[in-house]
C-alpha positions in Angstrom: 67.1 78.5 103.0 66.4 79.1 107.0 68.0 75.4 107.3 71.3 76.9 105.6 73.9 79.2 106.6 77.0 80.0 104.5 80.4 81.2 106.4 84.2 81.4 106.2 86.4 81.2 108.7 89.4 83.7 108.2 92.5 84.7 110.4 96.3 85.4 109.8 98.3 82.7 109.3 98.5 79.8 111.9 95.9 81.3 114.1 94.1 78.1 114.2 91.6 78.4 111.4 92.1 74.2 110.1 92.0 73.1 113.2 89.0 74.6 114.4 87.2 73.4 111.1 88.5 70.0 112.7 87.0 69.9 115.7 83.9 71.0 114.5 83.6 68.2 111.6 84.6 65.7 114.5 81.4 66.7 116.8 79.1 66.9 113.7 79.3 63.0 113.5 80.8 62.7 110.3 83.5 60.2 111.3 83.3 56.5 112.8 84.1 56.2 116.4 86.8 54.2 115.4 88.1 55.9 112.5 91.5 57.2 112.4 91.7 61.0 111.6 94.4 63.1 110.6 94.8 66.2 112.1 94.3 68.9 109.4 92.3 67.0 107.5 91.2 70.3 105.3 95.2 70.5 103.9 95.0 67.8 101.9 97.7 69.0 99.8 101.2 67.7 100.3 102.5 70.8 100.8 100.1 72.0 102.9 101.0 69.3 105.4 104.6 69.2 105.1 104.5 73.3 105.7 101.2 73.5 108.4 99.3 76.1 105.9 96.4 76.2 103.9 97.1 77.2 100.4 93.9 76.5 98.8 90.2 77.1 100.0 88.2 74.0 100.8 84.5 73.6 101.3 82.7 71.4 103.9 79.5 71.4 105.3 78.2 69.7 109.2 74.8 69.5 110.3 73.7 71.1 114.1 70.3 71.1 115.1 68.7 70.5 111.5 70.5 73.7 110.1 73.3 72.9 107.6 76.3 74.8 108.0 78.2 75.5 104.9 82.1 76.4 105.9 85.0 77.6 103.7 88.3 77.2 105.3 90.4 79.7 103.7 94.5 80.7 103.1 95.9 83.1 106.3 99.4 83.8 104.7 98.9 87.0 102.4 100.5 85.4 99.2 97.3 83.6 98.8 95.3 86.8 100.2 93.3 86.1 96.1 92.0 82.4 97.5 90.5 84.8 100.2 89.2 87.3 98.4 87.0 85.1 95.6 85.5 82.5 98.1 83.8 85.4 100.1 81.2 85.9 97.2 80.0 82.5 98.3 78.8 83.2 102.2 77.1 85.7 104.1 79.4 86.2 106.8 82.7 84.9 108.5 84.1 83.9 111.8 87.2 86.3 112.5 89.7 83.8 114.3 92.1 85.7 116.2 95.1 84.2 118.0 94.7 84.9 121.5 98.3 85.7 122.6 99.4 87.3 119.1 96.3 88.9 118.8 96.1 91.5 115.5 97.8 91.0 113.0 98.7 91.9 108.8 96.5 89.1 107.7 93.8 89.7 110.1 93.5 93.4 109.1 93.8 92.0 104.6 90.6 89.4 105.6 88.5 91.3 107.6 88.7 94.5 105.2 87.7 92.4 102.3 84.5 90.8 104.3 84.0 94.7 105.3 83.7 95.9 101.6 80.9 92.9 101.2 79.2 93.6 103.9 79.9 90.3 106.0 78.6 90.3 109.6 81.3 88.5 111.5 81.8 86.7 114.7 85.0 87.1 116.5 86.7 84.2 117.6 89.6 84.2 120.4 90.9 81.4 119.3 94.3 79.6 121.6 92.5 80.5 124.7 94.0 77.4 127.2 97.6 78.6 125.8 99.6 80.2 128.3 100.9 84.2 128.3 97.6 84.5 126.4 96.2 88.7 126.3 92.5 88.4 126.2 91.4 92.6 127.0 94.6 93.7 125.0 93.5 91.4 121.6 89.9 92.6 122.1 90.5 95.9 122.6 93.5 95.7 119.2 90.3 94.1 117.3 87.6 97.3 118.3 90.6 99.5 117.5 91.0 97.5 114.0 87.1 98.0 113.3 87.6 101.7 114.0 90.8 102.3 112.0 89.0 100.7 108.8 86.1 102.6 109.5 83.5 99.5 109.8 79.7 99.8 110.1 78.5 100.2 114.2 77.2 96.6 113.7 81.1 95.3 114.1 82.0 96.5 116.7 78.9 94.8 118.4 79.9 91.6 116.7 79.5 88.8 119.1 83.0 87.8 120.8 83.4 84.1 121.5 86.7 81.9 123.6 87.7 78.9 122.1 90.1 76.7 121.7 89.8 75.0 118.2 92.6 72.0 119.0 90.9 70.7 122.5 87.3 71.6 120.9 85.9 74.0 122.9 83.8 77.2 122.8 82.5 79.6 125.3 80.3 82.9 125.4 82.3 84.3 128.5 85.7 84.4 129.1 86.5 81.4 131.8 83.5 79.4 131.6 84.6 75.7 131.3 83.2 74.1 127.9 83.7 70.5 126.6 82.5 71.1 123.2 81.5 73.9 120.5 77.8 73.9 120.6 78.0 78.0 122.0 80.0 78.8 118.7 77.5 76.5 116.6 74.6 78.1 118.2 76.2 81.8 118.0 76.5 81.1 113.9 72.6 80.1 113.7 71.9 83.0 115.2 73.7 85.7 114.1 75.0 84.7 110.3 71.9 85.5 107.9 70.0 83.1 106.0 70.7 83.3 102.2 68.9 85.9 100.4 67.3 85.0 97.5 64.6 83.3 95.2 64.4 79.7 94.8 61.5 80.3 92.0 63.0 83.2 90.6 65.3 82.9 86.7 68.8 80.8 87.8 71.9 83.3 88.7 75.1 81.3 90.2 78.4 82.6 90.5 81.4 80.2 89.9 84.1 81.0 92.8 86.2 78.3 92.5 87.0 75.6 89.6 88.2 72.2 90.3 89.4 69.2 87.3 88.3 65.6 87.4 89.8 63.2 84.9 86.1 61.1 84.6 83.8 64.6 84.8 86.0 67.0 83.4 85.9 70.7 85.0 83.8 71.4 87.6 82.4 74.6 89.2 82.1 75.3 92.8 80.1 78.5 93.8 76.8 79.5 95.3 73.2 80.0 93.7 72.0 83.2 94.0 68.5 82.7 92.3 67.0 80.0 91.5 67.0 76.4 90.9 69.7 74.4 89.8 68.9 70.5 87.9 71.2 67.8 86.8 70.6 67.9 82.6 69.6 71.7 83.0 71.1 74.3 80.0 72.8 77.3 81.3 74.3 80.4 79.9 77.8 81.1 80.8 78.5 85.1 81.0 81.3 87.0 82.8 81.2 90.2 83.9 85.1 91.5 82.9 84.6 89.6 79.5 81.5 91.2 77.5 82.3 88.5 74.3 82.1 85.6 77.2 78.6 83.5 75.7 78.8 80.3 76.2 75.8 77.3 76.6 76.6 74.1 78.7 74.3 71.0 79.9 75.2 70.2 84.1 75.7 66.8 83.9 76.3 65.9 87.2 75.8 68.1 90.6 77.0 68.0 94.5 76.0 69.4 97.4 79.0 69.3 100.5 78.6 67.1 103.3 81.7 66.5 105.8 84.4 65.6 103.6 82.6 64.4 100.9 80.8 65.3 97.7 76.9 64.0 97.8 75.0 63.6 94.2 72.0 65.3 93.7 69.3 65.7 91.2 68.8 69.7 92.0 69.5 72.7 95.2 68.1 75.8 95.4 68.8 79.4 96.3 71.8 79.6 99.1 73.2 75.9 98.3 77.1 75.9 97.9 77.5 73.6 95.2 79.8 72.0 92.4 79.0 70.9 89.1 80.4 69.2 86.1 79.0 69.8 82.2 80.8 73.4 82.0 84.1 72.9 79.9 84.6 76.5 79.2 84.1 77.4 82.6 86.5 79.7 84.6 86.5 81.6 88.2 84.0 85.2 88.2 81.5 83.2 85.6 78.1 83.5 85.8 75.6 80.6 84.8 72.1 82.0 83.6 68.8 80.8 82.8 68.8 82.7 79.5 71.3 84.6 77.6 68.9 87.9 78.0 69.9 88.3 82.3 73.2 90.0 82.9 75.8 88.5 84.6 76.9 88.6 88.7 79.6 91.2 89.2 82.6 89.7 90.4 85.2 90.7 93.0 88.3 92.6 91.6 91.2 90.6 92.7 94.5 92.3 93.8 97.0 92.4 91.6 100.4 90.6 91.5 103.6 92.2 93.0 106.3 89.7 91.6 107.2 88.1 88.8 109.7 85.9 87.8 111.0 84.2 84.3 110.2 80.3 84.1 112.2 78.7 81.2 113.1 75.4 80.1 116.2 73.7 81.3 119.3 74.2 79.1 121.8 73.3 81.6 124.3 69.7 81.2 122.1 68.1 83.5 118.9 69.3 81.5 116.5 65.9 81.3 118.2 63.9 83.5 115.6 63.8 85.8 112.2 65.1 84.5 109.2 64.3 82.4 108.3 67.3 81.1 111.4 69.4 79.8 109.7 71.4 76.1 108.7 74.8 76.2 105.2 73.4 75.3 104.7 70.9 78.6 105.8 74.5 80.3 103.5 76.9 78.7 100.7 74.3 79.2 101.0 73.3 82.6 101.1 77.6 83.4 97.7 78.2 81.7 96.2 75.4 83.8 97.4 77.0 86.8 96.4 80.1 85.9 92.8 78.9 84.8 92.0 77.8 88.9 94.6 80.6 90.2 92.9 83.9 89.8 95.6 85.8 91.3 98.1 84.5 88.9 99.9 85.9 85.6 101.0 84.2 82.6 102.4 86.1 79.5 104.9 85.4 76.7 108.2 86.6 76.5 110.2 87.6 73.3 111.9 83.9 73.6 109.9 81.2 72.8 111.6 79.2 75.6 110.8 81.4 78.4 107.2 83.0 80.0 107.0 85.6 82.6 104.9 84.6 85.5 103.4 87.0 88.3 102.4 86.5 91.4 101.6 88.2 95.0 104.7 87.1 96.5 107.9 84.5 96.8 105.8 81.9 98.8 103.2 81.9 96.4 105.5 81.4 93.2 107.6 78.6 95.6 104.4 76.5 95.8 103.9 76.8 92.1 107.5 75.0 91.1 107.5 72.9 93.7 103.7 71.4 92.5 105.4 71.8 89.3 108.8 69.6 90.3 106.3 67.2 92.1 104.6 66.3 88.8 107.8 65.8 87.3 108.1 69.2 85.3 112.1 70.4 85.0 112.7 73.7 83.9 114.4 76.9 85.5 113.4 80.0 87.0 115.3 83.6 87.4 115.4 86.1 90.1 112.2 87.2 91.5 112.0 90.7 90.6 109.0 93.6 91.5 106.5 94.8 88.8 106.5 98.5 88.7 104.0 101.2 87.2 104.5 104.0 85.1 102.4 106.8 86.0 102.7 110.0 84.3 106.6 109.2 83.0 107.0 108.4 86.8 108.0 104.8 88.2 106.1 103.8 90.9 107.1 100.6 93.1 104.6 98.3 95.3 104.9 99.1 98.8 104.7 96.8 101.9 103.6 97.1 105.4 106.1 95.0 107.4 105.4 94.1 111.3 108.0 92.5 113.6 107.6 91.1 116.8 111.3 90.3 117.9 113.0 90.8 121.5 114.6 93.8 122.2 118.4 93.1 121.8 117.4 92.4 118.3 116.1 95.9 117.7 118.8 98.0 116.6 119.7 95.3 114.5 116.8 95.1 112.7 116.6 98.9 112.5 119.8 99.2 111.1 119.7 96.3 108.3 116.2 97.5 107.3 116.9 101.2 107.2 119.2 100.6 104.5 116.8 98.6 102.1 114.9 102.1 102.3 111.8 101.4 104.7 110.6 103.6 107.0 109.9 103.1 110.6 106.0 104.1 111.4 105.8 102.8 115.1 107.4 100.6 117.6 106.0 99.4 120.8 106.9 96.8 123.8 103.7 94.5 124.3 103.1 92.5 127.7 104.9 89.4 126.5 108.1 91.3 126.2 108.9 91.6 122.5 108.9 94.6 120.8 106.5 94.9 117.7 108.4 97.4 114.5 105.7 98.8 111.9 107.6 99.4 109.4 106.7 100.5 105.3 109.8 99.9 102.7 109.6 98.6 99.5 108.4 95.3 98.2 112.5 94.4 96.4 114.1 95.4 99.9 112.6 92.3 101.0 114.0 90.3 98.4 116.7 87.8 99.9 116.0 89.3 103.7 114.6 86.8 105.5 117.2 84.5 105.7 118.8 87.5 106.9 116.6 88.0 109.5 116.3 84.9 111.0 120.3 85.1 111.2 119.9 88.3 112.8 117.4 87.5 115.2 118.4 83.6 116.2 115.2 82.4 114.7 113.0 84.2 117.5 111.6 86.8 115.4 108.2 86.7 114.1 108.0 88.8 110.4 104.8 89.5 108.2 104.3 91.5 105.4 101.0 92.7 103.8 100.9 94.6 100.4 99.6 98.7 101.1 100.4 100.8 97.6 102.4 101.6 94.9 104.6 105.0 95.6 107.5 107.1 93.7 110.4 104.5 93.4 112.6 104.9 96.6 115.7 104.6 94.7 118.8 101.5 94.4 118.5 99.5 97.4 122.1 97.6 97.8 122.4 94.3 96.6 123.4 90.9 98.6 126.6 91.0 100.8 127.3 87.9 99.2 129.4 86.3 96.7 129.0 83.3 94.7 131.6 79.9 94.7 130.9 78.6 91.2 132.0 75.1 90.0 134.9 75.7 87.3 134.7 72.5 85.3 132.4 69.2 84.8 133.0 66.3 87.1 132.7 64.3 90.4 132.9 66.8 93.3 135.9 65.3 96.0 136.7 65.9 99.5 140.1 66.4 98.9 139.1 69.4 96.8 136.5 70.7 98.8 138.5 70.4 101.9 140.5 73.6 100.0 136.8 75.3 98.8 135.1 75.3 102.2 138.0 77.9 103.3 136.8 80.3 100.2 133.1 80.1 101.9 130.1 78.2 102.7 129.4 75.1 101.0 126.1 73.6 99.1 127.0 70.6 98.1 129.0 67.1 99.3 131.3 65.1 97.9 130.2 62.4 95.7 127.9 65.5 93.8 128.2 65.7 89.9 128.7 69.4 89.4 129.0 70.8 86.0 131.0 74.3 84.8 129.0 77.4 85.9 127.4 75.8 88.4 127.2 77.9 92.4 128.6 75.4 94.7 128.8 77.5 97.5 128.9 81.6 98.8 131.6 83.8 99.7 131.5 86.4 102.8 133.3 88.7 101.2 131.5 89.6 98.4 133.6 88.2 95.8 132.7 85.7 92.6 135.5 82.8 92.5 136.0 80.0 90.1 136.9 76.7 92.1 137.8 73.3 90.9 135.7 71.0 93.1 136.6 68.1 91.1 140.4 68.0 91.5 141.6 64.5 93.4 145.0 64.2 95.5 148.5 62.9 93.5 149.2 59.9 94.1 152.6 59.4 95.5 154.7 56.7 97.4 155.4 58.9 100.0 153.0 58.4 103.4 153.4 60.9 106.3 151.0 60.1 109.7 147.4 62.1 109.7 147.7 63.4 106.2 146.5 61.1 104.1 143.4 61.0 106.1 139.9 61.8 104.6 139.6 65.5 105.3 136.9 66.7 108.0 134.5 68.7 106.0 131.9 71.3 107.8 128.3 70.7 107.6 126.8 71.7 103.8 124.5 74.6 103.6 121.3 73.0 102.5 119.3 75.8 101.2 115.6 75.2 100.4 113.7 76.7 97.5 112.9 79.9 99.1 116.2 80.4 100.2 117.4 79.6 96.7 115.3 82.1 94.9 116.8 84.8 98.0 120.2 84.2 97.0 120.8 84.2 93.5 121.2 87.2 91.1 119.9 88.5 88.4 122.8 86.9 86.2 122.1 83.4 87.6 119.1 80.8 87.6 117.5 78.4 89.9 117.3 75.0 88.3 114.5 73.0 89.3 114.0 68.9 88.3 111.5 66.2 90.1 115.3 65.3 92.2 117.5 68.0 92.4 117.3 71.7 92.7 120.7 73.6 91.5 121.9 77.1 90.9 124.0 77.9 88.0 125.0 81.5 86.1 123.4 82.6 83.4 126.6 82.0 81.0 127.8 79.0 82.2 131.1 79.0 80.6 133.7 80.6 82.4 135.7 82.7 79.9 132.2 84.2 78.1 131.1 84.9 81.7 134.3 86.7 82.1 134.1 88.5 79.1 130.4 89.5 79.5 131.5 91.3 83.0 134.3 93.2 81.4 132.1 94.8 78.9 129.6 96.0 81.1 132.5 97.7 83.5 
């Protein structure tokens, strides 16, 4: 165990934390000279390359000096703040990456709580350091001030603070001092991160942090031994600690230590060894395996709870299985439970239709991924508005709260005042930092944020910076107004034409292009004014003998509004759907047909 030490690298989003994890597998040796490398090469999802975040955490391991590092490179957006929480259980302390010209920020405060409550000594990394504008005494003074705030143990705020830059691979002790490689940072985790505690001859204890599926081995468990030794053909006991009925035996049949990229076979590892390991059908995140069904289980983190749910249901629209593979209610409720199975922060539940299951989740980004995984695979279905989960306390309802920081320049700020004060938050402090901008604190409710973002990149020409972190459930606030925003809906089945949306484009802003099938009830476009209007997209120009100069020209139509997914689930209403398919994504009312839509509105007025 003194050859191994366990860490995770945390940060807010896009402070550097894959790259860094790059640079460092690149000077361990693992690659050929001449091998070709991708940068990233942790995001192996697709979506975590198209986007340039880490969704998922990913284990590696390099060698320095004979000491086997064991690294976790972990989520920075706060939607998957529960891929954070559950890996820590697997190291014994973390490098705090910290951009060097953003310095502190929501994220940074969410990850370095949760290594607080454990107990994780932590080496602080200023990471961006050869970037320009960058604020080296400010961001280690807002990191001290941090430590303070959250009321950390002395022994942070004598954490070791280290300059580097993770994309041109360098590390220093002291600020300026020219470095070529990482060998101060390697060193600095050798000597400061613990060794594993535990006993290699003691009964087996191993907590399963994360869960993985292989179509030849089945489902496999990645976490770390606590006690113990661990051997390929060994039975364990599988207990959990939030499920006292949870008994279980298994055989591992196959087991893996980390090395670079790869997954190494081995016979058997030992107390402090991050490994995976296939046998364990029945296993699920916050298991323990046991020697013997008499030892008690490893207490498991408590993740944080969802915030926002939606309604997935399957797709009843003209179009419905056009275009996908799996359209049934039972591909739907399936492919959910598997999700939910390796997504701890993740809610599944039935609904009083058959056709339809609730789904929660920490926030819009993290329920985006989901469908589009799900479209990916070649799932079609629909979802509904995402809407907040409230609490009854008392006979009260209480509403999730958010903590929302904006960095934007200052002709943007009355804006952003103004727009926000009316979606109920609160202002709790506003500053002007060296690089200009202003940075707003603000706390409002989780549904005023609903649909804003667009907003806000409108408002501030897409130079503002926003981030949100979840802080508490309080007294609901009251109605928050809704979108400012009508909807252009399609008013009959057919071939969208330019001719007729040469006349629609004047009503609004327009999603789709001629040559689009559209189908009745479907939103083809938004109105400024507020207003819902039925539009016939599909009507083509008389034909007549008469020919006058420049009319009979093809019309010239304004650039389409191509919203993406996000936006999508932004706009619509609680009376319309998002319909999702492997090719197409498509809004559309609830009631598509036009005169029971009607009808439906007048009775509720």
């Amino acid at each position: 165990m003194k050859n191994i030490r366990n860490i995770a690298i945390i940060a807010h989003v896009d402070h550097g934390k894959t790259t860094l994890v790059d640079s460092m597998l690149k000077q361990s040796g693992i690659f050929r000279a001449n091998q070709k490398v991708e940068e990233r090469v942790m995001d192996s999802d697709d979506i975590e390359k198209e986007r340039g975040i880490t969704i998922l955490s990913k284990n590696t391991a390099v060698k320095y000096k004979d000491t086997k590092i064991n690294i976790v490179d972990t989520p920075g957006h706060s939607d998957f703040g529960g891929e954070v929480e559950r890996v820590l259980k697997m190291v014994d302390g973390v490098l705090l990456l910290v951009d060097a010209f953003e310095g502190v920020m929501p994220q940074t405060k969410f990850v370095i709580k949760k290594a607080i409550e454990l107990n994780l000594p932590a080496i602080i990394v200023l990471n961006k350091i050869d970037k320009a504008n960058i604020r080296v005494e400010e961001v280690v003074d807002e990191i001290l001030d941090l430590f303070i705030k959250l009321e950390a143990p002395d022994s942070y705020i004598d954490s070791p603070i280290l300059y580097a830059s993770g994309k041109a691979g360098f590390a220093s002790k002291e600020f300026g001092e020219e470095k070529d490689n990482l060998d101060d940072l390697m060193d600095t985790i050798i000597d400061y991160i613990p060794e594993p505690s535990g006993d290699e001859n003691a009964p087996l204890q191993m907590l399963i942090s994360t869960t993985d599926y292989s179509e030849y081995l089945g489902r496999i468990g990645i976490g770390k031994i606590g006690d113990g030794t661990i051997k390929t053909g060994q039975e364990v006991i599988i207990k959990n600690h939030n499920d006292s009925d949870k008994l279980l035996k298994a055989k591992i049949t196959k087991l893996y230590e980390f090395e670079g990229l790869k997954r190494v076979e081995v016979d058997q590892a030992s107390a402090g060894s991050i490994v995976a390991l296939s046998g364990v059908e029945g296993i699920h995140i916050g298991d323990s395996l046991l020697e013997n069904a008499n030892m008690d289980p490893i207490e498991f983190v408590k993740i944080s709870e969802p915030t926002l749910a939606m309604r997935f249901l399957i797709n009843d629209s003209p179009f419905a299985g056009l275009d996908g593979e799996y359209v049934t209610s039972r591909h739907l409720r399936n492919r959910l439970n598997k999700e939910k199975e390796t997504d701890v922060s993740l809610r599944v539940e039935d609904t009083e239709s058959t056709d339809a299951f609730k789904v929660s989740g920490r926030g819009e980004l993290h329920l985006s991924v989901l469908i589009e995984n799900m479209r990916r695979e070649g799932y079609e279905f629909q979802v509904s508005k995402p809407e907040v989960l409230f609490k009854e306390i008392d006979g009260k309802t209480y509403e999730p709260m958010e903590i929302v920081t904006i960095d934007v320049e200052e002709t943007y700020v009355g804006t952003i005042i103004n727009k926000l004060g009316s979606r109920k938050a609160k202002m709790q402090s506003m500053e002007t930092t060296s690089t200009g901008f202003s940075r707003i604190v603000f706390k409002m409710p989780s549904r005023g944020l609903i649909g804003y973002r667009q907003e806000f990149i409108s408002d501030t020409k897409g130079t503002g910076i926003i981030n949100t972190e979840f802080d508490s459930y309080e007294r609901y606030k009251g109605d928050i107004p809704r979108r400012q925003v009508g909807s252009l809906v399609a008013f009959e089945q057919g071939v969208a034409t330019a001719y007729a949306l040469d006349s629609a484009w004047k009503r609004g802003n327009i999603f789709i292009e001629p040559g689009d099938e559209v189908y009745e009830g479907m939103i083809i476009g938004e109105n400024p004014k507020g207003l819902e209007i039925e539009i016939n997209v599909i009507k083509r120009k008389a034909k007549t003998n008469i020919r006058a100069a420049g009319s009979d020209d093809a019309p010239l139509l304004p650039p389409v509004v191509d919203l993406s997914l996000e936006e999508m689930l932004e706009f619509i209403e609680s009376d319309e759907y998002v319909e999702v398919t492997p090719k197409n994504l498509r809004m559309r009312k609830k009631i598509l047909n036009t005169q029971l839509r009607l009808k439906s509105k007048n009775k509720k007025d």
